[in-house]
C-alpha positions in Angstrom: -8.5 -5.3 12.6 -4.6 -5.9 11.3 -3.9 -7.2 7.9 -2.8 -10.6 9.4 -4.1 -10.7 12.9 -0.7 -10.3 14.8 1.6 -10.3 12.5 1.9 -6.8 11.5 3.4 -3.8 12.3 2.7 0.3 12.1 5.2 2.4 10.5 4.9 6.7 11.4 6.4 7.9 8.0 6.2 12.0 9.0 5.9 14.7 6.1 8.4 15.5 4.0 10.4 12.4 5.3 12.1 9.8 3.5 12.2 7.2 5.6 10.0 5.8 8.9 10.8 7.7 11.8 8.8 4.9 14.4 7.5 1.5 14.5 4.7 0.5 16.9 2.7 -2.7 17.4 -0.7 -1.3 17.7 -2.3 1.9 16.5 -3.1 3.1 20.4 1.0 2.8 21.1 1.4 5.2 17.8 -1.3 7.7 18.3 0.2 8.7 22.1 3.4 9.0 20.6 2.4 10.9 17.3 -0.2 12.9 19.8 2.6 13.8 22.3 4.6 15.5 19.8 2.1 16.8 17.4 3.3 15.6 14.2 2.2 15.6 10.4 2.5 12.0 8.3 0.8 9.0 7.8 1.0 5.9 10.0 0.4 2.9 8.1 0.4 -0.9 8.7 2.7 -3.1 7.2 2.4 -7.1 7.6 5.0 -9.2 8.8 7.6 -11.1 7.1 6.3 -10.6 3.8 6.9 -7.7 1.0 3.7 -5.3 0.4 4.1 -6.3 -3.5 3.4 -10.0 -2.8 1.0 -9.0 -0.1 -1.2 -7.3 -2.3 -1.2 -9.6 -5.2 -2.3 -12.8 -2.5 -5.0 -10.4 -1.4 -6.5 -9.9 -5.1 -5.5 -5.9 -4.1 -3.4 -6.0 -6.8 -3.3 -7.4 -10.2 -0.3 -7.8 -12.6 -1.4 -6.2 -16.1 1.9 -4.9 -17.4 5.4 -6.8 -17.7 6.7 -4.3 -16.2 4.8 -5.0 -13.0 6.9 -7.7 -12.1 10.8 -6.0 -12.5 12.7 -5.3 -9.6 12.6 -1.7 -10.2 8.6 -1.6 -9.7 8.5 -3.9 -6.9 11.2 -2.3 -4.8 8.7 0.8 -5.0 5.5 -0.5 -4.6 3.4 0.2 -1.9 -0.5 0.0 -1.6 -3.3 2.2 -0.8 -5.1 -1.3 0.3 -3.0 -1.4 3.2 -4.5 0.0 6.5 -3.5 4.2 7.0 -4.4 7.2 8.8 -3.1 10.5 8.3 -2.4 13.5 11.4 -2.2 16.8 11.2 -0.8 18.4 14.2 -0.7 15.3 16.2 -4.5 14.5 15.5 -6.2 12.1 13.0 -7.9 13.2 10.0 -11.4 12.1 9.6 
C-alpha cells in the first residue's frame, strides 16, 4: 500500500550514488527496470507534494525533541526509515 494512496512516487537511489538515478509510479515498473540491469541501491517511496520532514512529523513517525530539529540545515537532510524501502543486490530484492 503507498504512503498516500496515489500520490507518491518511487525513487531507485543506486549505491554509492548521490543522487536518484529513476523515478517510477509503482514498485512492479521499478523492479523490471532495476531487474533488467542488475543494480545495487535502495528504491524507496516518497509522497507527493509534500517534504519527507513534514511528512513524518503528520504521521507521529517523527517527533521534534531538539531545537535543532526544526533549522533548515536538519530538515533539508532529513529523510525517514518510516518511509516504504527495499533494497537489491544484483538486481534482486533483499528479503
Amino acid at each position: 500500500m503507498s504512503i498516500i494512496e496515489n500520490k507518491s512516487i518511487w525513487l531507485f537511489h543506486g549505491s554509492g550514488g548521490r543522487f536518484a538515478s529513476a523515478v517510477f509510479t509503482s514498485v512492479d515498473k521499478a523492479e523490471a527496470w532495476i531487474r533488467k540491469y542488475k543494480l545495487d541501491g535502495i528504491l524507496t517511496e516518497y509522497p507527493l507534494d509534500v517534504g519527507v520532514y513534514d511528512w513524518s512529523i503528520e504521521n507521529g513517525i517523527f517527533d521534534i525533541k531538539k531545537e535543532e530539529h526544526t533549522t533548515s540545515i536538519f530538515i533539508q537532510k532529513f529523510t525517514s526509515a518510516g518511509q516504504e524501502h527495499f533494497h537489491y543486490e544484483n538486481g534482486k530484492r533483499e528479503e
